[in-house]
ZAMARGU-4260 file (C-alpha; in steps of 0.2 Angstrom, whole numbers, plus 5000, padded with zeros to 4 digits):
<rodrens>
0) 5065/5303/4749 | 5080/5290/4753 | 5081/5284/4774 | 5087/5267/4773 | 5099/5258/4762
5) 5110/5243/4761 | 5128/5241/4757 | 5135/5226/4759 | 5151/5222/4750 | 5168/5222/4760
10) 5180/5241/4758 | 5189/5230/4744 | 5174/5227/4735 | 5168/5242/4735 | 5184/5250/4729
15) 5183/5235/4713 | 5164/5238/4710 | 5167/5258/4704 | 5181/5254/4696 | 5183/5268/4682
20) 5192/5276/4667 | 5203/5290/4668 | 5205/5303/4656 | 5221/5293/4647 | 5208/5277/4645
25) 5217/5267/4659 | 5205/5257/4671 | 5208/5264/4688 | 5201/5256/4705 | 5199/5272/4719
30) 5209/5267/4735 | 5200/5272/4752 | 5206/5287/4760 | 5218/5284/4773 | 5209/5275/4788
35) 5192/5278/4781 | 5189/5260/4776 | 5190/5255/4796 | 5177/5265/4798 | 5164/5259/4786
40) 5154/5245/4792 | 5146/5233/4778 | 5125/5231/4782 | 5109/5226/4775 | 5099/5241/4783
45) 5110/5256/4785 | 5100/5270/4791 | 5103/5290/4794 | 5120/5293/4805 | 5129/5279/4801
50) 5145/5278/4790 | 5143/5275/4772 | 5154/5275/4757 | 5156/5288/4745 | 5165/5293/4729
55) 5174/5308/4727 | 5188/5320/4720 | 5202/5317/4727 | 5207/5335/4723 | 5195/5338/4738
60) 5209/5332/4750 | 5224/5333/4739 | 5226/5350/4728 | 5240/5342/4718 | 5230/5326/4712
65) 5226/5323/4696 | 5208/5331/4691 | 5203/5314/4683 | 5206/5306/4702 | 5193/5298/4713
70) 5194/5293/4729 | 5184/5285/4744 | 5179/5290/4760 | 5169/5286/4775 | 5156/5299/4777
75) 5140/5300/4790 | 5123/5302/4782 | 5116/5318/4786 | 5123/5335/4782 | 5133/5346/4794
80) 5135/5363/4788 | 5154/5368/4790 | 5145/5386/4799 | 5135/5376/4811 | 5140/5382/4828
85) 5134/5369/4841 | 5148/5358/4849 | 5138/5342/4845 | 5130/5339/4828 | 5117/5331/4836
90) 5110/5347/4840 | 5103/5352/4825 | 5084/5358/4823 | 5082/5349/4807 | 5085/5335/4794
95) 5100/5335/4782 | 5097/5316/4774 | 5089/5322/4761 | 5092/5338/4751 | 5078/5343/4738
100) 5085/5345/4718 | 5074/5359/4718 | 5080/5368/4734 | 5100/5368/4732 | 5102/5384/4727
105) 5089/5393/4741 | 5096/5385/4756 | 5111/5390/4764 | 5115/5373/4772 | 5116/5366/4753
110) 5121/5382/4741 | 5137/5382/4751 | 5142/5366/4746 | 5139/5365/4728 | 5147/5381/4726
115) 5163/5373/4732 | 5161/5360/4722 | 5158/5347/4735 | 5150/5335/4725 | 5150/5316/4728
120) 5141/5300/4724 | 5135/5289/4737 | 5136/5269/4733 | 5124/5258/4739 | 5118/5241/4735
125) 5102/5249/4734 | 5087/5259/4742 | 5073/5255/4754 | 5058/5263/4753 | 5038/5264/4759
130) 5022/5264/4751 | 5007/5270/4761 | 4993/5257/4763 | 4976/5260/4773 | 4983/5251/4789
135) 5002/5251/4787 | 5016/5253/4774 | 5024/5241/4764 | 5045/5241/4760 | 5053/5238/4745
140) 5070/5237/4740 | 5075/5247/4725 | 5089/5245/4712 | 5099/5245/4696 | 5092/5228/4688
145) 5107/5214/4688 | 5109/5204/4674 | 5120/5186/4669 | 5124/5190/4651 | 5123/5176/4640
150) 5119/5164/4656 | 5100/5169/4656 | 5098/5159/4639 | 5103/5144/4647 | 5093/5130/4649
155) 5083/5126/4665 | 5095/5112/4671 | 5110/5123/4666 | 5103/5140/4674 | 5117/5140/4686
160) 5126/5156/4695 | 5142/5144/4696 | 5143/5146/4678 | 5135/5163/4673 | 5148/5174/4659
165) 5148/5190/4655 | 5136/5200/4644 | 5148/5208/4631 | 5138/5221/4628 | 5138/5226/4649
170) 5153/5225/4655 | 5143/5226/4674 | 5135/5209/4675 | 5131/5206/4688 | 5136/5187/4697
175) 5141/5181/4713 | 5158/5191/4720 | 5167/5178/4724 | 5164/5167/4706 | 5166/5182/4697
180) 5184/5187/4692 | 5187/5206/4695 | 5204/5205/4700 | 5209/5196/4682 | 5220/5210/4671
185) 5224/5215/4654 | 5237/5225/4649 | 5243/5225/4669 | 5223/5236/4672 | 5212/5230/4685
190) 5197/5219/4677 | 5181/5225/4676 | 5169/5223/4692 | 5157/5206/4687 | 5148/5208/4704
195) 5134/5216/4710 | 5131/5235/4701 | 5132/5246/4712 | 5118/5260/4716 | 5125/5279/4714
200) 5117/5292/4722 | 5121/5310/4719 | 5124/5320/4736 | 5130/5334/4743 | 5148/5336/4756
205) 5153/5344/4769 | 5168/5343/4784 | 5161/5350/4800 | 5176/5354/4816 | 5170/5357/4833
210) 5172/5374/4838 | 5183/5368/4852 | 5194/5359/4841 | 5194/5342/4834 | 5193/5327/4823
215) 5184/5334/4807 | 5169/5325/4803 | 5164/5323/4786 | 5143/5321/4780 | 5134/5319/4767
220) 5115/5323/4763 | 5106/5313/4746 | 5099/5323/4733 | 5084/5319/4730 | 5070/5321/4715
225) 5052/5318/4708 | 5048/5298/4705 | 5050/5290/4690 | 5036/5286/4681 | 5039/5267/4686
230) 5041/5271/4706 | 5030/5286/4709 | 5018/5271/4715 | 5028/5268/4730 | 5031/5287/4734
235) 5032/5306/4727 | 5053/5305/4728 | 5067/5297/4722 | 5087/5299/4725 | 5093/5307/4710
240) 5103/5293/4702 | 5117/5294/4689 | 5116/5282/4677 | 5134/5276/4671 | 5152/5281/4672
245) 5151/5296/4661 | 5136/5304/4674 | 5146/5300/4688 | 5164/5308/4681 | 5154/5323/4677
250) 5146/5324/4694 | 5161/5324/4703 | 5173/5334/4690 | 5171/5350/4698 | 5183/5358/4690
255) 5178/5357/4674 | 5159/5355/4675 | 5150/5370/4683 | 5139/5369/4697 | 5125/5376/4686
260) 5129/5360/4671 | 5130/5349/4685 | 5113/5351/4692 | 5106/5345/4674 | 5112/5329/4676
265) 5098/5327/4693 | 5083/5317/4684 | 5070/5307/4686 | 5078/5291/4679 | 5067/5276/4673
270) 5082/5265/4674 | 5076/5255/4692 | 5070/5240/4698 | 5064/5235/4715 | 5053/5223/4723
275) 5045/5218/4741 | 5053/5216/4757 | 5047/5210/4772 | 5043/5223/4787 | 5058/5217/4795
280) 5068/5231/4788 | 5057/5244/4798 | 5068/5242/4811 | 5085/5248/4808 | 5093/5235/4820
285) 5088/5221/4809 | 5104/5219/4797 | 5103/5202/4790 | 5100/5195/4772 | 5082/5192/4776
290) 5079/5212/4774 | 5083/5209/4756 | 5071/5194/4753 | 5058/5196/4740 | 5041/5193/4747
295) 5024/5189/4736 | 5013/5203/4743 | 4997/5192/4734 | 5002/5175/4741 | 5007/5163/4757
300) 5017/5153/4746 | 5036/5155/4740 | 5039/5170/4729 | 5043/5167/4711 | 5063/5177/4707
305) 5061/5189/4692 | 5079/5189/4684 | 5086/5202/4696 | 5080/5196/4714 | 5085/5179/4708
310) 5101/5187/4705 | 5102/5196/4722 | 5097/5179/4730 | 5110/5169/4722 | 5123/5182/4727
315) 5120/5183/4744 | 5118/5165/4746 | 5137/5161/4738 | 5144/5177/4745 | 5160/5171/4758
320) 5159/5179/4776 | 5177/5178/4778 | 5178/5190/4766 | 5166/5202/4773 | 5168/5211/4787
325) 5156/5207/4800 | 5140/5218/4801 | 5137/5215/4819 | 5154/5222/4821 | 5150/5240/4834
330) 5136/5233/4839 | 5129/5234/4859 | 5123/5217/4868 | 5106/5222/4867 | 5107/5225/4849
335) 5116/5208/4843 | 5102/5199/4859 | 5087/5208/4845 | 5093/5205/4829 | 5096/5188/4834
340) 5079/5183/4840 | 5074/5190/4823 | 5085/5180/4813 | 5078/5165/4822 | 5061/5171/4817
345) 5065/5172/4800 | 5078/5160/4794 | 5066/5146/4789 | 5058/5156/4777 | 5076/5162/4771
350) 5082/5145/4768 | 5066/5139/4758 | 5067/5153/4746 | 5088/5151/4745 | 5084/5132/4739
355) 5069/5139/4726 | 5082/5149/4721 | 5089/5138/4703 | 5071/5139/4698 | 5068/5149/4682
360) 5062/5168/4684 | 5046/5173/4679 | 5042/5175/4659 | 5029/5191/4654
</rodrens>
C-alpha cells in the first residue's frame, strides 16, 4: 500500500524535474494548470487528503491540445467517484487511496475512470512505508536511487555536492537544486532537470461536483501492486511505478494507448531504494527534514550515508527556503505549537548527521 509520502520541491520545480520530450523531439516543461500551483503545498509527510501534484493530458481539460501535451494539476489524494451522491466527500464508507492493479476492472469506483481514460502519474519525492515488528513498526522512506555522475569517483577530499557533474549516461543526476543548472538551454529547450528524480506513481482521476452545485473537486487514488522482490520485506504492496519517460508518456497517452495495453505497464519493479526513518513520521503533522533522516536501526551511533541518502542529505541541507514555499503554510496554531516542539527534539541529531554528511558512503 502507499499512505504517506513527501514532496518537497517548490510548483516551479516540480514543473522543471518532469520535464519531457514531445513527439517532434523538443524538450518541453508542463506548466500548472491555472491556479492549481497555489494550491499545492510542498511537505516532507503528506498524508491522504491533502493536495498533491500530478501529471496529466492536457487533452483532459482542453480537447483541442496537442495529444503529446502534459499538464499539472493539484489534486487531493483519495478517489471521489464523479457518481458519488453525498454533498460532502467525506461521507464516503470507504478508502480510495489506494486502488489494487488487480481490482480495476471489478470495481465500479475505478473501472469508470480507466475507461475514460483518466490516467495520471502522481510525483513524489518518495514513499513512506511500515514494516511490522513484534512491538511496533519501523518506517522507511523509499525511492528512485540518486546518483552524482562522474562526482562519486572523486576523491575523499574532493567528494563535494558544490562540485558534483553530470552522468552522461543519466541525464537525471541527481545534485542539489539550487547548484544544479536546469534552467540552462540549447537550441532555446529547457535543460534537463539535475535535481532530485522524482518518484512516479501511476493513479487513477476523477472530478467530483456537489450535487447542489460547485467548485469541481479533482482526486486521485494510487495504483498499487505486489512488492518487489527487494521491498516485499517491508510489506506485501508497493505503488505501481513507472520507470522513465517512455512508461509515463504511455500511461498518460490515452488516446493512443488502450486501457487494456495500459494496465501492462503496472509491475513489480526492482528499480527502488529506501532506507530507515525515524518514528517521527508517524505522525502526519511532523513535516520537517528530520522525517527523511536515515537512521542506523543496529546502532546509537551516527548512521553511515549509502550513495543515495548521502545524496538526499546534501540536498536538503543546500536547498534555499526562499525558494520554497513554506510547508507550515495552512497550518492551525496548534499544529505549528506540535511540530515545533518536535523539531526542537530532533534538530540535534539533524545537525550531527548534516556535518557527517562529506564523509564517504559505505563500500560493499
Amino acid at each position: 500500500m502507499c499512505g504517506r509520502t513527501a514532496c518537497t520541491l517548490a510548483p516551479d520545480e516540480v514543473s522543471r524535474a518532469c520535464s519531457y520530450r514531445s513527439r517532434g523531439g523538443q524538450r518541453r516543461e508542463p506548466r500548472w494548470r491555472e491556479g492549481d500551483a497555489d494550491k499545492y503545498r510542498p511537505s516532507y509527510n503528506k498524508s491522504p487528503q491533502s493536495m498533491s501534484p500530478v501529471l496529466l493530458s492536457h487533452r483532459h481539460f482542453d480537447k483541442t491540445a496537442p495529444v503529446d501535451e502534459c499538464v499539472l494539476a493539484s489534486m487531493r489524494w483519495g478517489l471521489v467517484p464523479a457518481w458519488f451522491k453525498e454533498n460532502d466527500p467525506k461521507k464516503m464508507q470507504y478508502s480510495t487511496n489506494n486502488c489494487r492493479s488487480e481490482n480495476i476492472l471489478e470495481k465500479k469506483t475505478y473501472k469508470d475512470p480507466l475507461i475514460k481514460g483518466q490516467r495520471c502519474v502522481i510525483l513524489a519525492d518518495g514513499f513512506y512505508e511500515w514494516r511490522r515488528q513484534e512491538k511496533d513498526k519501523q518506517p522507511f522512506f523509499i525511492y528512485f536511487p540518486q546518483t552524482k555522475g562522474t562526482s562519486e569517483e572523486k576523491t575523499e577530499d574532493e567528494d563535494d555536492p558544490m562540485t558534483s557533474t553530470r552522468n552522461k549516461e543519466n541525464s537525471e543526476t541527481a545534485c542539489p537544486p539550487e547548484l544544479a543548472s536546469p534552467d540552462s538551454t540549447q537550441g532555446g529547450e529547457p535543460g534537463e532537470w539535475t535535481g532530485w528524480k522524482l518518484l512516479t506513481m501511476a493513479g487513477l482521476f476523477d472530478c467530483w461536483t456537489p450535487p447542489g452545485g460547485g467548485e469541481p473537486l479533482y482526486t486521485y487514488s494510487v495504483i498499487t501492486v505486489n512488492a518487489s522482490k527487494s521491498l516485499e520485506g517491508i510489506h506485501d504492496r508497493m505503488p505501481a511505478v513507472l520507470d522513465g519517460e517512455e512508461e509515463v508518456r504511455r500511461w498518460l497517452d490515452f488516446g493512443d494507448v488502450k486501457s487494456l495495453d495500459a494496465l501492462k505497464l503496472l509491475q513489480s519493479k526492482n528499480s527502488l531504494t529506501f532506507h530507515p526513518v525515524s518514528s517521527l513520521v508517524n505522525n502526519s503533522r511532523n513535516n520537517s527534514p528530520e522525517c527523511l533522516q536515515p537512521v542506523d536501526l543496529n546502532s546509537t551511533k551516527e548512521p553511515k550515508p549509502t550513495a543515495s541518502s548521502k545524496m538526499m542529505m546534501s540536498w536538503l541541507k543546500s536547498s534555499a527556503p526562499s525558494k520554497r514555499k513554506d510547508p507550515d503554510m495552512g497550518e492551525s496554531p496548534e499544529e505549528k505549537e506540535i511540530k515545533a516542539e518536535a523539531q526542537s527534539k530532533s534538530a540535534g541529531g539533524l545537525q550531527q548527521w548534516l556535518q557527517g554528511a562529506n564523509k564517504k558512503p559505505r563500500t560493499k
